[in-house]
Backbone bond lengths (Angstrom), bond angles and torsions (degrees), N, CA, C in turn:
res aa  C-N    CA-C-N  psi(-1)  N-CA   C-N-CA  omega(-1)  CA-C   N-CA-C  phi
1 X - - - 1.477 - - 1.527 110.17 -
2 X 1.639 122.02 -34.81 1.152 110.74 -167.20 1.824 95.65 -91.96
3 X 1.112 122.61 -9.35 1.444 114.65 -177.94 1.896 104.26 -82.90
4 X 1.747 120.15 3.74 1.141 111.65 -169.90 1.675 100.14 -123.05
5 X 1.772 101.62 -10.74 0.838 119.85 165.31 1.948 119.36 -51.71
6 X 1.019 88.99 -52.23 1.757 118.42 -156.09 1.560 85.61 -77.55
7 X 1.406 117.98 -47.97 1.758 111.55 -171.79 1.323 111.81 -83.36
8 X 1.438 142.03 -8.05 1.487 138.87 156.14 1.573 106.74 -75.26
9 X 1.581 120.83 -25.05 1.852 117.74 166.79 1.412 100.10 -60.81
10 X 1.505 114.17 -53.93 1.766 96.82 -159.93 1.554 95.14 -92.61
11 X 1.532 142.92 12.29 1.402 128.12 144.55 1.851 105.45 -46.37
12 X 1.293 94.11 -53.45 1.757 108.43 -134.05 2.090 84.19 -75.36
13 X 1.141 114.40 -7.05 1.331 136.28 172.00 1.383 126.71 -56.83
14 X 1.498 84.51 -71.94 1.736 115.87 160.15 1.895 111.54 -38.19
15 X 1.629 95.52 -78.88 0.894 112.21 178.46 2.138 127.72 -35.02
16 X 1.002 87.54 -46.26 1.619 125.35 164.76 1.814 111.13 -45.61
17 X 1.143 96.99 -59.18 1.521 118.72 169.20 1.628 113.46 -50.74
18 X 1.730 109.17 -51.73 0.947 108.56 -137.39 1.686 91.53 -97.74
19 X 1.142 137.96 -10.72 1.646 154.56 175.14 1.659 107.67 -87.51
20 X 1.933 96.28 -34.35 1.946 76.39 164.59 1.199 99.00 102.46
21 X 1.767 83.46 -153.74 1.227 107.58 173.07 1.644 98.63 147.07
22 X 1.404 126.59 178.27 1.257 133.20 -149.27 1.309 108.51 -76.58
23 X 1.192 123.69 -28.92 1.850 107.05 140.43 1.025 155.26 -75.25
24 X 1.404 100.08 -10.03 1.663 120.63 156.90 1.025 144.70 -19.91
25 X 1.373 108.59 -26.30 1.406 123.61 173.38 1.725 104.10 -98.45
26 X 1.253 109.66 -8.19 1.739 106.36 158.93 1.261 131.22 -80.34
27 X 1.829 107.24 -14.54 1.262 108.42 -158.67 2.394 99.43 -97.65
28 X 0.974 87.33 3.44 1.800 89.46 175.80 1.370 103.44 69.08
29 X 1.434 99.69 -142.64 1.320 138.54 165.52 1.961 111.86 -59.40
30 X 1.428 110.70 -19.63 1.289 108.56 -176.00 1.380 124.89 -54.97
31 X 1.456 108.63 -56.98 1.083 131.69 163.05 1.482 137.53 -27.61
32 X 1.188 92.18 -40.34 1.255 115.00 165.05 1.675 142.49 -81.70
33 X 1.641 95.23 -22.93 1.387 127.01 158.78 1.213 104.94 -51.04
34 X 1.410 98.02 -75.52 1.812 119.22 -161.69 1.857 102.53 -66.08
35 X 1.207 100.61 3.00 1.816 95.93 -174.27 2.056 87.07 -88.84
36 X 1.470 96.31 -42.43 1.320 98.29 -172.12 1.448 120.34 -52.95
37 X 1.630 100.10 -55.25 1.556 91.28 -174.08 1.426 113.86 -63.17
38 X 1.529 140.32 -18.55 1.191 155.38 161.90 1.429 108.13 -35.95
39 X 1.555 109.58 -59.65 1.402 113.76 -167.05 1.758 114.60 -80.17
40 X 1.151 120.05 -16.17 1.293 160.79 168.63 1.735 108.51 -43.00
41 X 1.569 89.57 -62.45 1.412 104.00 176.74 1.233 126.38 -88.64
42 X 1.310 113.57 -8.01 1.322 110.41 -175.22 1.280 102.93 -118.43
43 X 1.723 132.04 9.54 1.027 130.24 170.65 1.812 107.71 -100.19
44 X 1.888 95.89 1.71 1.675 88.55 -174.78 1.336 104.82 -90.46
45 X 1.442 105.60 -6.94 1.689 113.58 -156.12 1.686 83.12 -103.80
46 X 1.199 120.67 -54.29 1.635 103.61 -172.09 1.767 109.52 -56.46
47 X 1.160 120.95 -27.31 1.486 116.19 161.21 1.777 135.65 -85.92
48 X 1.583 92.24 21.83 1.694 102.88 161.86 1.569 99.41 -118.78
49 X 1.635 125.52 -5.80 1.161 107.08 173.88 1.630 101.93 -97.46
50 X 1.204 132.91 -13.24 1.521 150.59 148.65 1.806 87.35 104.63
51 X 1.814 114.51 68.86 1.070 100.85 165.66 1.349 99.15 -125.13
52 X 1.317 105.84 101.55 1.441 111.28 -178.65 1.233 134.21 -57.08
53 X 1.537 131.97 -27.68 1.376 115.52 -174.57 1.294 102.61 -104.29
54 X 1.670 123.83 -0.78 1.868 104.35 161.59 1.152 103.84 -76.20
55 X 1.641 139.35 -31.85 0.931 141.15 167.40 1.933 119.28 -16.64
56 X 1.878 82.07 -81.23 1.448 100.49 167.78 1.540 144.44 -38.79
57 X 1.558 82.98 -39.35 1.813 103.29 170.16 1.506 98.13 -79.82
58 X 1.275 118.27 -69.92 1.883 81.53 -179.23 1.441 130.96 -47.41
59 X 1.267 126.82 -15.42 1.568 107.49 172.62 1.683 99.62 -99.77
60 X 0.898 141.38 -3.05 1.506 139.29 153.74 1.879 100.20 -57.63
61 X 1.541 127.82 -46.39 1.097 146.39 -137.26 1.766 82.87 -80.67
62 X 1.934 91.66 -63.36 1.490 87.00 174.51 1.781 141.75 -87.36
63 X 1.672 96.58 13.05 1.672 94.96 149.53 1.422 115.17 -94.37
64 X 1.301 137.73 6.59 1.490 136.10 158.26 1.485 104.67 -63.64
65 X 1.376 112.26 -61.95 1.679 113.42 171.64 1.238 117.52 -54.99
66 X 0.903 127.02 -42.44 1.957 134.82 -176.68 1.535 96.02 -53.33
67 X 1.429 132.17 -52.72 1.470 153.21 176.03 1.624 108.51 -61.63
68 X 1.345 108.73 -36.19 1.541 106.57 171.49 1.466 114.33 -74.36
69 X 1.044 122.63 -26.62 1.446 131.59 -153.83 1.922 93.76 -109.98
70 X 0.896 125.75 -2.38 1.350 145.95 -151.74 1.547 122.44 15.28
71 X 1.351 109.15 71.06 1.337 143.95 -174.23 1.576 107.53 -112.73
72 X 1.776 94.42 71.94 1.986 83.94 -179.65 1.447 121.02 -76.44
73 X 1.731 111.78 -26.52 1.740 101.96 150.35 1.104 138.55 -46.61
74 X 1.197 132.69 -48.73 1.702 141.20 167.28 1.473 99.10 -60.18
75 X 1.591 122.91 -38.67 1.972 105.01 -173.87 1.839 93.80 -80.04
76 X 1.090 126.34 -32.34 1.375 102.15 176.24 1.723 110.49 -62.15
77 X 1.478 106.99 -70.52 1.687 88.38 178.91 1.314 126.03 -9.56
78 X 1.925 111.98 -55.81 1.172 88.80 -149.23 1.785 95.75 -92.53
79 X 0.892 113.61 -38.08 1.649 107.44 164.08 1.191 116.07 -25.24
80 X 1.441 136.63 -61.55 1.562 132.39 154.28 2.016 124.23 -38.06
81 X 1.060 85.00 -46.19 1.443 101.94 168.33 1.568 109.08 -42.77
82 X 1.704 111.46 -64.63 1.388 128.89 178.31 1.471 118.43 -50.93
83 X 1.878 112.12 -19.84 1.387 100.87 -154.91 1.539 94.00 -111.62
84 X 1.288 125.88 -16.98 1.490 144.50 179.56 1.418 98.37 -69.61
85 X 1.807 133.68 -40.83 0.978 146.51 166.40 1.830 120.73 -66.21
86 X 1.227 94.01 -42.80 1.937 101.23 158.68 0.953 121.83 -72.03
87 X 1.271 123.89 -37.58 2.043 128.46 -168.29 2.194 98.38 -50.31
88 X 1.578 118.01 -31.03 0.885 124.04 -162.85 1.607 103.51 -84.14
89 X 1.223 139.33 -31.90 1.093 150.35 144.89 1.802 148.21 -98.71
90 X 1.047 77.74 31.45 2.346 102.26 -165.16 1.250 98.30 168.99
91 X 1.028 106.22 127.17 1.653 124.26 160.33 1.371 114.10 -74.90
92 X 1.841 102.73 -57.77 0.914 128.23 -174.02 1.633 124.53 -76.61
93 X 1.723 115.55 -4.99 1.356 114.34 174.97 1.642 95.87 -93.41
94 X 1.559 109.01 -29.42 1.753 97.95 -171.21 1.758 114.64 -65.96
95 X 1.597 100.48 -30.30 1.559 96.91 -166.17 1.528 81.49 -82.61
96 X 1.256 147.98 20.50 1.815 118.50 167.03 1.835 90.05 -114.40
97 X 1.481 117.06 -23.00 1.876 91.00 161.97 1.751 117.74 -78.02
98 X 1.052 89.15 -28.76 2.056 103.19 -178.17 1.643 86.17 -63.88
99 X 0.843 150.49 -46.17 1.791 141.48 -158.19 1.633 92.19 -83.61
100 X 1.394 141.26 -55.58 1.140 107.40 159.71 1.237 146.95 -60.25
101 X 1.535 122.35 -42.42 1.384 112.91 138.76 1.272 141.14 -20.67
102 X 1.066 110.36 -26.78 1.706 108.16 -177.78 1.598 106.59 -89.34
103 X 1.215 94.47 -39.76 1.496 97.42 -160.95 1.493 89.96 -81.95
104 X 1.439 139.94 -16.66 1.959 110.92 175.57 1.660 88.01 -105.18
105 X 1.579 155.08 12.42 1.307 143.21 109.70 1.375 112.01 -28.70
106 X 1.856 137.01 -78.91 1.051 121.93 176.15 1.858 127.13 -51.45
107 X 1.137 105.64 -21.24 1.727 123.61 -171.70 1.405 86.40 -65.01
108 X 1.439 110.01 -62.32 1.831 103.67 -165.99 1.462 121.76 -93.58
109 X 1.282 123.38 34.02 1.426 143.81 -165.54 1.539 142.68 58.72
110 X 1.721 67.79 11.72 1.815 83.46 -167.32 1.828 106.02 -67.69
111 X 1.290 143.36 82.90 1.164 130.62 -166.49 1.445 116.15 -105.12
112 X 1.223 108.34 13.11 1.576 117.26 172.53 1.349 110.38 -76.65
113 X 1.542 97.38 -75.21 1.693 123.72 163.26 1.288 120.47 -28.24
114 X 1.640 96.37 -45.87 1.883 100.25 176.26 1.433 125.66 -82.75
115 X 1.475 111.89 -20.24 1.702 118.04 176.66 1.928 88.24 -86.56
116 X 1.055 143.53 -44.41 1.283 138.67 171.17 1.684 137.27 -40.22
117 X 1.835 91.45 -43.41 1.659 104.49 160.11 1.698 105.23 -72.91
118 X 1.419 116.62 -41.40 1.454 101.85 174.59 1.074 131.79 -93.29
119 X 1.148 116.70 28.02 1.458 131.15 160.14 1.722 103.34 -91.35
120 X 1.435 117.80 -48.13 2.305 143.17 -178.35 2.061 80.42 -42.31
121 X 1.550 83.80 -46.57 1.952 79.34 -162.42 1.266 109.44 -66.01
122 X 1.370 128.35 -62.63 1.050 132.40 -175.69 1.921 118.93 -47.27
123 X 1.041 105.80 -14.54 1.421 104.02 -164.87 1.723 93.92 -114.34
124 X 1.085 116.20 -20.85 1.536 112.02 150.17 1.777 112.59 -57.47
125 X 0.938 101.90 -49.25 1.712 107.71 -172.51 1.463 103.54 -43.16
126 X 1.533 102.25 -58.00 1.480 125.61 174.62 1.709 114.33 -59.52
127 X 0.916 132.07 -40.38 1.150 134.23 -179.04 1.847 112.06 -97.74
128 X 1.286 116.40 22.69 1.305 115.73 177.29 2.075 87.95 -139.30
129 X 1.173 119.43 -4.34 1.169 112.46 -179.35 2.253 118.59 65.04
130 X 1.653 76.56 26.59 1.262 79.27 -178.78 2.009 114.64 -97.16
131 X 1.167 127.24 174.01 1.367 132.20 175.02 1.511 110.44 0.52
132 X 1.107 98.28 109.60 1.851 99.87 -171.90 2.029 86.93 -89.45
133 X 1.126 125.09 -5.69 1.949 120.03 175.26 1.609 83.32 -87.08
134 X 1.594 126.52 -36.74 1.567 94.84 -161.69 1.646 121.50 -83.90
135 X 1.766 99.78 -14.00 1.274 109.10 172.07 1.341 108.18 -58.04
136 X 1.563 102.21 -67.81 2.025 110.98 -175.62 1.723 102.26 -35.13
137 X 1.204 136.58 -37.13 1.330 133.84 -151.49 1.474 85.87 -98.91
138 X 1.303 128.46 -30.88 1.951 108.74 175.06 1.042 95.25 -61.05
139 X 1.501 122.50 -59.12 1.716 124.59 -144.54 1.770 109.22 -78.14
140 X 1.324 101.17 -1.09 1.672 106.94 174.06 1.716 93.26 -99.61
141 X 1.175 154.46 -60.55 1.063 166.93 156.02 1.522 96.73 -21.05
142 X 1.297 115.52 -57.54 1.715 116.60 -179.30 1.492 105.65 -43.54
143 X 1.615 102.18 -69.44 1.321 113.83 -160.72 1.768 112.20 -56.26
144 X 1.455 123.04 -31.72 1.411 133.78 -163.14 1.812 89.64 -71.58
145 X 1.744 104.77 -30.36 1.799 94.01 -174.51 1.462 94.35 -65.02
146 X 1.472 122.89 -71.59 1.416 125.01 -157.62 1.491 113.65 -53.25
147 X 1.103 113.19 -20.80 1.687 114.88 -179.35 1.671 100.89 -62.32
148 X 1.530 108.11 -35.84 1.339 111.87 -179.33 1.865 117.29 -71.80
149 X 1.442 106.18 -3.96 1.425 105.92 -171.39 1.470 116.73 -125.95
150 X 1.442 111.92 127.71 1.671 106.75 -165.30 1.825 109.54 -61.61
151 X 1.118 102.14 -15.44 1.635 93.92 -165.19 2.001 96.39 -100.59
152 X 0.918 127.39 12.00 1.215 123.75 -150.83 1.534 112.64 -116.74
153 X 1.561 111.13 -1.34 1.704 125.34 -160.84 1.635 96.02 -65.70
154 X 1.632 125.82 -38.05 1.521 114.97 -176.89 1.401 113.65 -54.21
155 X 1.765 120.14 -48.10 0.942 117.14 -179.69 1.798 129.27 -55.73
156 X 1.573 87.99 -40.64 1.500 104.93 173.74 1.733 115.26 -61.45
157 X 1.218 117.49 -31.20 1.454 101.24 176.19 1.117 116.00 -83.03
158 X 1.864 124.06 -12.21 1.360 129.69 163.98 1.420 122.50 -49.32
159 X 1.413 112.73 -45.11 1.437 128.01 -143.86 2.000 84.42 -101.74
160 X 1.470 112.05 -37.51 1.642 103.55 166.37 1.201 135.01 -43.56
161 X 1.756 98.94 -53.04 1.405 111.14 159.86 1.619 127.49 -65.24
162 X 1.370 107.48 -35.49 1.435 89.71 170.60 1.797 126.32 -73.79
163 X 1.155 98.36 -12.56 1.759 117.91 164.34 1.867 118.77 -55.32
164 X 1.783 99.08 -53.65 0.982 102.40 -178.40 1.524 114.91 -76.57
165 X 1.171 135.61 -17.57 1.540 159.93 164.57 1.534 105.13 -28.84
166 X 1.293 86.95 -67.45 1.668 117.56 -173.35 1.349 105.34 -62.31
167 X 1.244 115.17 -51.86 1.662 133.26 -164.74 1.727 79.92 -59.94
168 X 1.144 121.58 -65.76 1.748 125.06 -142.23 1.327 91.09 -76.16
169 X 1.585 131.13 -23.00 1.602 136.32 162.53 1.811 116.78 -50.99
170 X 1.128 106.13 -58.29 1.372 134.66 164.32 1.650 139.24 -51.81
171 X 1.219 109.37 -24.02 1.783 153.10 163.91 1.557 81.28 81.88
172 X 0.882 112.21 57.14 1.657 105.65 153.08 1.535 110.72 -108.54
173 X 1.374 109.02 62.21 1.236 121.69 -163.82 1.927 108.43 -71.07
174 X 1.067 103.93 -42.73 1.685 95.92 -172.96 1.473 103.07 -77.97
175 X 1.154 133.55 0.86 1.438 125.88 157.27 1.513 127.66 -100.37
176 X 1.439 106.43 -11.75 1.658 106.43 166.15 1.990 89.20 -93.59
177 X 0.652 125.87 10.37 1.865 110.39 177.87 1.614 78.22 -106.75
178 X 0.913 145.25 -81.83 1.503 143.95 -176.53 1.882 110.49 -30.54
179 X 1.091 118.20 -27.23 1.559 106.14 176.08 1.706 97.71 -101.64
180 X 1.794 130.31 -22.60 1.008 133.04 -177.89 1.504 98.72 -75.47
181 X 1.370 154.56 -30.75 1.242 149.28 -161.25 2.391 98.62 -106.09
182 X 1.418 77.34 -28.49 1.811 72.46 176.11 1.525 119.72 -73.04
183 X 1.285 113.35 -23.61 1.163 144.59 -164.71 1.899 102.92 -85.39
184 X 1.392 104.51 -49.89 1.341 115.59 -165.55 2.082 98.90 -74.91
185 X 1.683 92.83 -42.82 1.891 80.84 168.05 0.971 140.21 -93.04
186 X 2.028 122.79 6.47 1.049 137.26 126.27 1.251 125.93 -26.97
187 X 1.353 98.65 -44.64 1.983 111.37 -172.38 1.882 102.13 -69.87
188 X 1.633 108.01 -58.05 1.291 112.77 -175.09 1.558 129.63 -30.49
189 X 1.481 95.42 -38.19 1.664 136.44 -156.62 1.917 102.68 -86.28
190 X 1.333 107.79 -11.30 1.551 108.94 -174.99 1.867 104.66 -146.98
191 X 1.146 86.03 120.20 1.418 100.27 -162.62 1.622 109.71 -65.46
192 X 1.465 104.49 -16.76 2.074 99.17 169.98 1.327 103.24 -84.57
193 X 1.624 129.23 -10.93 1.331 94.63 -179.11 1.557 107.01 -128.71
194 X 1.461 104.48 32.62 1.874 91.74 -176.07 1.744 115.58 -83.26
195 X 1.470 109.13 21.15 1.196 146.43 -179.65 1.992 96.62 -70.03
196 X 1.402 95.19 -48.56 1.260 86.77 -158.18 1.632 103.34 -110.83
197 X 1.436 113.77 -7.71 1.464 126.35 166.97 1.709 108.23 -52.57
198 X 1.043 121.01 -21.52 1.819 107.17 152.99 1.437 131.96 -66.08
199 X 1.277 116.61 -48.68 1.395 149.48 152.50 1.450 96.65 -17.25
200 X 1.169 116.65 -76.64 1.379 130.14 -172.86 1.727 123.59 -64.27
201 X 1.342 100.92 -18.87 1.427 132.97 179.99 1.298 115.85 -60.47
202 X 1.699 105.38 -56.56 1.303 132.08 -155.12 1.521 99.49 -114.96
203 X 1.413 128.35 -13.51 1.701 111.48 157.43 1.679 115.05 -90.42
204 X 1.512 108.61 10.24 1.513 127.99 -164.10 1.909 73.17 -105.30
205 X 0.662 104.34 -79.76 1.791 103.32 -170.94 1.321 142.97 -60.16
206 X 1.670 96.09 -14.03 1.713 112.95 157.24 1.610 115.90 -67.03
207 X 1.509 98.31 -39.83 1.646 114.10 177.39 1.170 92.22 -48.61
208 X 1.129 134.42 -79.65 1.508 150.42 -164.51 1.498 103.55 -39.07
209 X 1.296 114.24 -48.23 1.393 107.63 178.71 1.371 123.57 -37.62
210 X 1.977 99.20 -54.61 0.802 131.20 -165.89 1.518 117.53 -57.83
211 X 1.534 100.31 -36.59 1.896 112.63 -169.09 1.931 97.01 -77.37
212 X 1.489 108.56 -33.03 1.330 134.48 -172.22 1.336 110.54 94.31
213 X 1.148 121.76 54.79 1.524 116.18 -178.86 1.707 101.98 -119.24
214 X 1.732 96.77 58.12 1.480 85.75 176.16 1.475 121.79 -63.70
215 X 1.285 131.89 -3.00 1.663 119.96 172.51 1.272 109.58 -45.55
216 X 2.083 106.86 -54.71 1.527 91.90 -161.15 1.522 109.00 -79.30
217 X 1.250 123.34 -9.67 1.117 132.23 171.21 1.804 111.07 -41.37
218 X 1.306 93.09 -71.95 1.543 96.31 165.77 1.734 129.91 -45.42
219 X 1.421 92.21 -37.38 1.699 73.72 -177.99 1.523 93.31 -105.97
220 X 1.081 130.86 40.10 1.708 133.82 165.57 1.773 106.97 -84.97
């Protein structure tokens, strides 16, 4: 109690900071600093008493300031910050701070980070048994970030396949055999993974079964 005690003083601190007062308009960008490290601290202490959504609101608190100060790296952090802190109590409040996050991650080129939060989302979707179209649409959204990032192609053939998954769930079958066979000569083409370029071969050719096009089946 007294450790949740101490983090609603340096909220009401923050807050304090952030309303001013008749020099306020002298203090800039400062103000806004010092609101941060305020909220900072009292969002570390509301997460040793495990109260998660004051938690959350202070780093929501401090991507409002990050945005005042016009620091859209620091407001994504902490927006991510907020949603890593929701995932534990809302699924559904983290993927609506994670959706801004992503999108000022992709804004400022960050496209690792941003196919990564939409991958956090998508597997919430999946792991709450929610919209199996809204998952497929993170993990297509995922993959379009990493396509954009040289270091990011493992993830991207993850998030393909889990696209085509969905697709072959969905009977959009000749387009998950089309990312399952793109996928499989991707694999051929790199010697750590032509391991799994069969894999990809043979859920490319069950599809096929499935559509009945055993010709190409045969010569697959």
């Amino acid at each position: 109690i007294a450790m949740a005690n101490g983090a609603r003083s340096l909220v009401r601190q923050a807050d304090a900071k952030l309303k001013g007062g008749f020099l306020s308009c002298f203090a800039g960008s400062r103000r806004f600093e010092e609101a941060i490290e305020l909220y900072q601290q009292a969002a570390n202490q509301f997460k040793l008493s495990k109260e998660w959504q004051e938690a959350a609101n202070c780093y929501t608190q401090c991507a409002y300031c990050a945005q005042k100060t016009g620091d859209a790296a620091a407001e994504a952090d902490s927006l991510q910050e907020a949603g890593n802190i929701l995932k534990k109590i809302s699924s559904s409040q983290a993927i609506e701070v994670y959706e801004q996050a992503a999108a000022l991650l992709s804004a400022g080129g960050r496209f690792s980070q941003a196919g990564k939060l939409l991958m956090t989302m998508a597997e919430l979707h999946e792991m709450e048994r929610l919209e199996n179209s809204e998952a497929k649409s993170y993990y297509k959204r995922a993959a379009e970030m990493f396509d954009l990032d040289d270091h990011g192609k493992s993830n991207l053939t993850k998030c393909n396949l889990k696209v085509a998954e969905y697709m072959a769930k969905d009977g959009e079958l000749q387009d998950a055999i089309r990312i399952f066979e793109s996928e499989g000569e991707k694999a051929l083409r790199n010697s750590q993974l032509q391991f799994g370029a069969k894999e990809h071969f043979l859920r490319a050719g069950i599809l096929h079964l499935v559509v009945g096009d055993s010709v190409t089946v045969s010569l697959a």
